[in-house]
N, C-alpha and C positions, 0 to 999 in steps of 0.2 A: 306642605308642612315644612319643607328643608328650606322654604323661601322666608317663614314667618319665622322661624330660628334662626336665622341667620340678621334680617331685621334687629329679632330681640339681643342679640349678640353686637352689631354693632350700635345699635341706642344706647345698649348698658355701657360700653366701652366710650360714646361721644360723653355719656351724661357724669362716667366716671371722673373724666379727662377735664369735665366743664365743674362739675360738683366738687371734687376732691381735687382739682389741680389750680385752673383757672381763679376759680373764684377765693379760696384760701390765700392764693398769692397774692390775687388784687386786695383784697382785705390787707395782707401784712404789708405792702406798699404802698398803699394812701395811706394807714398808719406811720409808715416811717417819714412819708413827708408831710402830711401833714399834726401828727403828734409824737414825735422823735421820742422826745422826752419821757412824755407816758408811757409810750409803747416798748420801749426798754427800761421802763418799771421804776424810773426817775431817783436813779443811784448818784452816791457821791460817795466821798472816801468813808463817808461816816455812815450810811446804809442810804436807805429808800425814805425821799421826802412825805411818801405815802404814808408809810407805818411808825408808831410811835416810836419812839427810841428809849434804850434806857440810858438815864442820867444818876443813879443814886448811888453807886460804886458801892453796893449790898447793904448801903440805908435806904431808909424811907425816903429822905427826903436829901437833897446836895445842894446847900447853899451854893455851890462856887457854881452854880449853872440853873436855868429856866426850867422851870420843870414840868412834863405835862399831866395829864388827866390820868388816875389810878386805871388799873389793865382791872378787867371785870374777873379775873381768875384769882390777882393777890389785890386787894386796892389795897395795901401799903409797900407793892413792889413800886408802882408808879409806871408803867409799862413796861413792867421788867421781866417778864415770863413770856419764853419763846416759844413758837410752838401751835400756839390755836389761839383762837380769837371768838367773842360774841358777847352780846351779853349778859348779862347777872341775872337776869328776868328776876329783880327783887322789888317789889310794891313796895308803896311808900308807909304801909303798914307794918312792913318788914324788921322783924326783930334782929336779922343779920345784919341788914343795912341802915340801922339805926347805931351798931355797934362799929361797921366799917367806918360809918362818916366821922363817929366822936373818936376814933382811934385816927383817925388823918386831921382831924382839928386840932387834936393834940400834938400830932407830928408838926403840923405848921406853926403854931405856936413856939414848939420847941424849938425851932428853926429863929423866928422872928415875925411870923407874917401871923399876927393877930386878927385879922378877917380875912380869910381862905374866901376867895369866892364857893358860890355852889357847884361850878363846874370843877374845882380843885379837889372837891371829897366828895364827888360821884363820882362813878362809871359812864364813860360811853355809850352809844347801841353797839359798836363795834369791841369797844374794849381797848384797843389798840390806838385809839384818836391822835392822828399826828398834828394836830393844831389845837390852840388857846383862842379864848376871846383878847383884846386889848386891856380889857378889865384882869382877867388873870395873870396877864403881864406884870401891868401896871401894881399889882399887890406884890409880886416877889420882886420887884426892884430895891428896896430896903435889903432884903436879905442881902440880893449877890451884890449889892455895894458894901456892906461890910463885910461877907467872906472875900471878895478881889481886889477887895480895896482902889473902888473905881468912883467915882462921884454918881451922886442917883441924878444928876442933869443929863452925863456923858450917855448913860445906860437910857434915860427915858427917849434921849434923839436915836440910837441905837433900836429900841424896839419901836418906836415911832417909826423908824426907816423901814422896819422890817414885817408892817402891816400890808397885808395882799386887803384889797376893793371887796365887795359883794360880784358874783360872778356876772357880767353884762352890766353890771351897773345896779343890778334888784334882785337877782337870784339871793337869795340866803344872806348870813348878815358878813362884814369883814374880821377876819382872821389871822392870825401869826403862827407859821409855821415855826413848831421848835426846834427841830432839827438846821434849820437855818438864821433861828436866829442865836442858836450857841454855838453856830460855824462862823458867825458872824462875831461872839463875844470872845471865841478864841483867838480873835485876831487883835484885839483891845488891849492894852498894855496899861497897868494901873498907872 
């Protein structure tokens, strides 16, 4: 009996050592070399390339900047509510979100941008979507040339630059992160 407890005593203690020590650590060490980035949750001075950011400085909508996809908690914060994430779970039957989208149609009109694509006045599945299609891009360029007073050629090579591939070449479709491409338009001098 004092031989099979003692067995069980040092297994727990190998498996402890290999489960809870070893392996966590390998895991966070091939993470750091080979996804640095990600695995320290891909910060810049202006937050996490991951997570939406907000741009509308307590509007709807801020011309002087790209703006992304409405957050599924306010859709006319624009990613601007901190805190939790998901989504709206609203059908497209949906009396709320027939009143969200013509309330952000109107905001983008107000603004300048008379065809909102569809991704502009939904929600996300996350809520939080930190990237645009090119197409959403491409429709606020008008705006932030006349709020920065930049020409819409300077700004379409700018978000031109600023389009990321489909991942491997065919994963999913190509994208622009907003977070970097209005770290990219802070640097643009009209």
């Amino acid at each position: 009996m004092r031989t099979n407890l003692l067995r069980s005593a040092v297994l727990t203690v190998v498996l402890l050592v290999i489960c809870g020590v070893i392996y966590p650590l390998g895991g966070w060490a091939l993470a750091q070399l080979a996804f640095h980035d990600q695995a320290n949750g891909s910060l810049t001075n202006y937050g996490s390339t991951l997570v939406g950011q907000p741009w509308n400085d307590g509007k709807s909508i801020n011309p002087n900047w790209f703006n992304g996809r409405p957050d599924a908690d306010n859709p006319l914060a624009l990613n601007g509510v901190a805190g939790s994430s998901g989504a709206s779970n609203l059908g497209p039957r949906s009396k709320a979100l027939v009143t969200d989208v013509r309330a952000l149609i109107t905001e983008w009109r107000a603004v300048g941008v008379q065809h909102p694509t569809a991704d502009l006045v939904t929600t996300s599945g996350s809520g939080i979507d930190p990237d645009i299609t090119l197409a959403d891009a491409l429709v606020q360029i008008p705006m932030v040339a006349r709020a920065r007073g930049i020409s819409s050629t300077r700004l379409r090579a700018l978000v031109d630059s600023e389009v990321h591939g489909a991942q491997f070449g065919f994963l999913g479709v190509s994208y622009i992160n907003v977070l970097e491409l209005n770290v990219a338009l802070s640097k643009l001098s009209p």
